[in-house]
C-alpha positions as CSV (number, residue, x, y, z in Angstrom):
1,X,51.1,13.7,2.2
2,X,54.4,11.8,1.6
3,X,53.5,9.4,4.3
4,X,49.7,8.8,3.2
5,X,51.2,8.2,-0.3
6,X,53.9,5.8,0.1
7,X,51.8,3.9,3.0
8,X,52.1,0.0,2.7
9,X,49.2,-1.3,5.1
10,X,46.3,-1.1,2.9
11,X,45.5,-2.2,-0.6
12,X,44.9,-0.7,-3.1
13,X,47.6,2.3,-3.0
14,X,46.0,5.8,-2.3
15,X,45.0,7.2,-6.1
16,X,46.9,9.9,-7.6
17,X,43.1,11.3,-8.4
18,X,42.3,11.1,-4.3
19,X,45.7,12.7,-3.6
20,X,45.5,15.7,-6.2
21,X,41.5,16.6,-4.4
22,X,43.5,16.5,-1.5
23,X,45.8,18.5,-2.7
24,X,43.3,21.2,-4.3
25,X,41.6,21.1,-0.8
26,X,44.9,22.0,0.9
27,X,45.5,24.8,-1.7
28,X,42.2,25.9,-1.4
29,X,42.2,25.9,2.6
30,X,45.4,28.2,2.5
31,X,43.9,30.6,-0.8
32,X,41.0,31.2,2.0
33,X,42.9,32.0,4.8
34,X,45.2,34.6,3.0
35,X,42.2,36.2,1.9
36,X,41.1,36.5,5.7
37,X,43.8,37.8,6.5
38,X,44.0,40.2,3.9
39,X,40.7,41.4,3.6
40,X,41.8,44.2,6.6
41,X,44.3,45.7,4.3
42,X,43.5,48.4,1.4
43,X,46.6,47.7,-0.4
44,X,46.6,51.5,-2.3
45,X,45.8,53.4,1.0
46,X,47.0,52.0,4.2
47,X,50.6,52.4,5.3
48,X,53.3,51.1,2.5
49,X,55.3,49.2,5.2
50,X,52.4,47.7,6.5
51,X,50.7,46.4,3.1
52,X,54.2,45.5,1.7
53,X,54.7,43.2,5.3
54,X,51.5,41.1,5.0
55,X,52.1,40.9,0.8
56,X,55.1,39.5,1.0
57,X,54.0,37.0,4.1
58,X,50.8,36.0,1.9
59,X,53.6,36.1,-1.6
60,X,56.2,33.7,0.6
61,X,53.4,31.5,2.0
62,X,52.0,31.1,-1.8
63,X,55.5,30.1,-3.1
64,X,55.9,27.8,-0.3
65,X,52.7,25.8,-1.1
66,X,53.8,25.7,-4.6
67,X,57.6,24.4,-3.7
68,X,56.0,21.5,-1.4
69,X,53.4,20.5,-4.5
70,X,56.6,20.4,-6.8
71,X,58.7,18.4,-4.4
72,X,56.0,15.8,-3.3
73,X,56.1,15.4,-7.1
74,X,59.4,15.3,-7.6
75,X,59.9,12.4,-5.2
76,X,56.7,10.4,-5.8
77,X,57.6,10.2,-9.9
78,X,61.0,8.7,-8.7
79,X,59.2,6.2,-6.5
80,X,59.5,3.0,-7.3
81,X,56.9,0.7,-5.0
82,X,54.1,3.5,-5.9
83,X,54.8,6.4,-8.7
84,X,53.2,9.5,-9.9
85,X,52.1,8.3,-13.4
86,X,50.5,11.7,-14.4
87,X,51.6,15.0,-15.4
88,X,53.4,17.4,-12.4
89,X,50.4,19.1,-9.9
90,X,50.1,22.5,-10.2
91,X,48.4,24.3,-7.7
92,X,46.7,26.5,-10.7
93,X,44.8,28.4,-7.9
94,X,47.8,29.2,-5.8
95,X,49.7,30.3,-8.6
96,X,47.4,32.9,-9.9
97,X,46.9,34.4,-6.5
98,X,50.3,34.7,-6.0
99,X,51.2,36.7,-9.3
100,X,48.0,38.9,-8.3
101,X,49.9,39.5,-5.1
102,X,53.0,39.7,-6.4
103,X,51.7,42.9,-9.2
104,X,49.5,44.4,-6.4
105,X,52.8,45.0,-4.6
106,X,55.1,46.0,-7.4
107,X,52.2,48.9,-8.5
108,X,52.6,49.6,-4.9
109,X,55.9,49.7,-4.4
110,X,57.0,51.7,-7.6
111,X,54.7,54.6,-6.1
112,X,56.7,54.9,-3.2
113,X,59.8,54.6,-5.1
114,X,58.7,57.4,-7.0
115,X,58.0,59.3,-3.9
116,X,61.5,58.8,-2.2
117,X,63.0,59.6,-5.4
118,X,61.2,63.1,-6.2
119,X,61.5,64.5,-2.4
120,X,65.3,64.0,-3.2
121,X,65.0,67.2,-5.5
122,X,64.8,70.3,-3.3
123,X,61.7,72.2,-3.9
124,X,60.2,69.3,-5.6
125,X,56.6,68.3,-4.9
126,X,54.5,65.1,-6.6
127,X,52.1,65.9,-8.1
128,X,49.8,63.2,-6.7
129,X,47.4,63.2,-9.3
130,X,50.1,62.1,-11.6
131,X,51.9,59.9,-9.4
132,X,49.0,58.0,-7.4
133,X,46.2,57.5,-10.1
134,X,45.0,54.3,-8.6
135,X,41.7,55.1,-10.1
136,X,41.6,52.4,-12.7
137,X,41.4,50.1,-9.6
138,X,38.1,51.6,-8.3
139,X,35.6,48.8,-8.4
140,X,38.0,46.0,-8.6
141,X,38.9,43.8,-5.3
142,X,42.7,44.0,-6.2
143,X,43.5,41.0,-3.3
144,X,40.8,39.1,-4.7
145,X,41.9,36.8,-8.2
146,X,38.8,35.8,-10.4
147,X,39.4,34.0,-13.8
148,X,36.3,36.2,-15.0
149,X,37.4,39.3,-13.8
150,X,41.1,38.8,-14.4
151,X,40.8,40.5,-18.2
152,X,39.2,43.7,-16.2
153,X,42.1,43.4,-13.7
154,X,44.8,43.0,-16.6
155,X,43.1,46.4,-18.4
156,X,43.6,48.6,-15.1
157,X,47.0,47.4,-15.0
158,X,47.8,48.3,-18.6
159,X,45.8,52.0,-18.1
160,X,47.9,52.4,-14.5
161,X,51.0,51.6,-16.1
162,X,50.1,53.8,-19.3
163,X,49.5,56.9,-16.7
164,X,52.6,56.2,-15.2
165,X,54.5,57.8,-18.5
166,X,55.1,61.1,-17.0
167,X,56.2,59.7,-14.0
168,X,59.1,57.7,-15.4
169,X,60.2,60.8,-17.5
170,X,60.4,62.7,-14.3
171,X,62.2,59.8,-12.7
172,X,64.6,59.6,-15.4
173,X,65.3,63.5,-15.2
174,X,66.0,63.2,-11.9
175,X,68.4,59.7,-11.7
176,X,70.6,61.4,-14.7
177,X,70.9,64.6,-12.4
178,X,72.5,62.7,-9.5
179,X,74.4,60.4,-11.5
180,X,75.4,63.7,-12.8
181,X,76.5,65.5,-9.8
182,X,77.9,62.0,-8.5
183,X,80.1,61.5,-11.6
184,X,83.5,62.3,-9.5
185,X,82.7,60.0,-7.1
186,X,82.3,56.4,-7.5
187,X,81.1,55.8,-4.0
188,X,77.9,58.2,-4.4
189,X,77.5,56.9,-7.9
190,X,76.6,53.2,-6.0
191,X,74.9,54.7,-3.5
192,X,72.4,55.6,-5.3
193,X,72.3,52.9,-7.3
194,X,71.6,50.6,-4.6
195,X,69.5,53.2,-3.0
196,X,67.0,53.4,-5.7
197,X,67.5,49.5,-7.4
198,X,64.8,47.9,-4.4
């Protein structure tokens, strides 16, 4: 991109409206193959370590596209012989898939923290139909981000997070009764602090 945009050979310069299609093609190229790739994946069913692997490669290769736009733009405003008169590109696309992701994986990965965190009490059991409702998701392609369906997407979040009440009490309890029986020792005290802060 650098290269095609600071080329001397041929007049007129290559536009700032040619580079930024260019641009939203790239994006768009990259939004299509992360949704290939994920459309083998049922984030709220398959195997935590496997869905929170391929979130976090599809999260990191999101934030990378979004670095590069913000760099190239960064050093093509600075450019003397040809420079980026316009506003900063934002790969608008990119960005909204990649908070998608990036929510998909923290609903995801709070269940299993709640998990780890309730087997810790002997005799302890979740209660999954507290702890897993992921029933305000049915009907919704989670992986998938739509403008139009985005306000449906936001509600199920709100609902999921609203259901998730009791859970947070129970998590509470049982953080103050560690911290509790930890109290004399400062060691176990950042134990589980570092065990339960991921």
């Amino acid at each position: 991109y650098d290269y095609v945009w600071q080329q001397t050979e041929f007049d007129p310069p290559y536009s700032q409206e040619r580079m930024i299609n260019l641009l939203e093609i790239t994006g768009m190229t990259i939004l299509k193959a992360l949704l290939n790739k994920l459309l083998k994946i049922k984030p709220f069913e398959d195997n935590f370590s496997d869905v929170k692997e391929l979130l976090k490669h599809a999260i990191s290769v999101c934030e990378r596209w979004i670095d590069c736009c913000h760099n190239l733009y960064r050093m093509w405003k600075s450019n003397k012989s040809h420079r980026w008169e316009d506003d900063e590109y934002m790969p608008t696309s990119i960005i909204k898939y990649n908070k998608r992701l990036n929510e998909v994986l923290q609903i995801r990965s709070a269940r299993e923290q709640y998990s780890i965190l309730i087997k810790t009490v002997k005799d302890e059991q979740p209660d999954e139909s507290k702890s897993s409702n992921y029933s305000f998701f049915e009907g919704i392609d989670v992986l998938q981000y739509n403008p139009f369906t985005e306000p449906r997407w936001q509600e199920a979040v709100q609902a999921y997070d609203r259901s998730m009440n009791y859970m947070d009490q129970k998590t509470a309890q049982i953080l103050k009764m560690h911290l509790r029986q930890a109290q004399s020792n400062p060691r176990q005290v950042c134990h589980y602090f570092l065990l339960f802060s991921k």
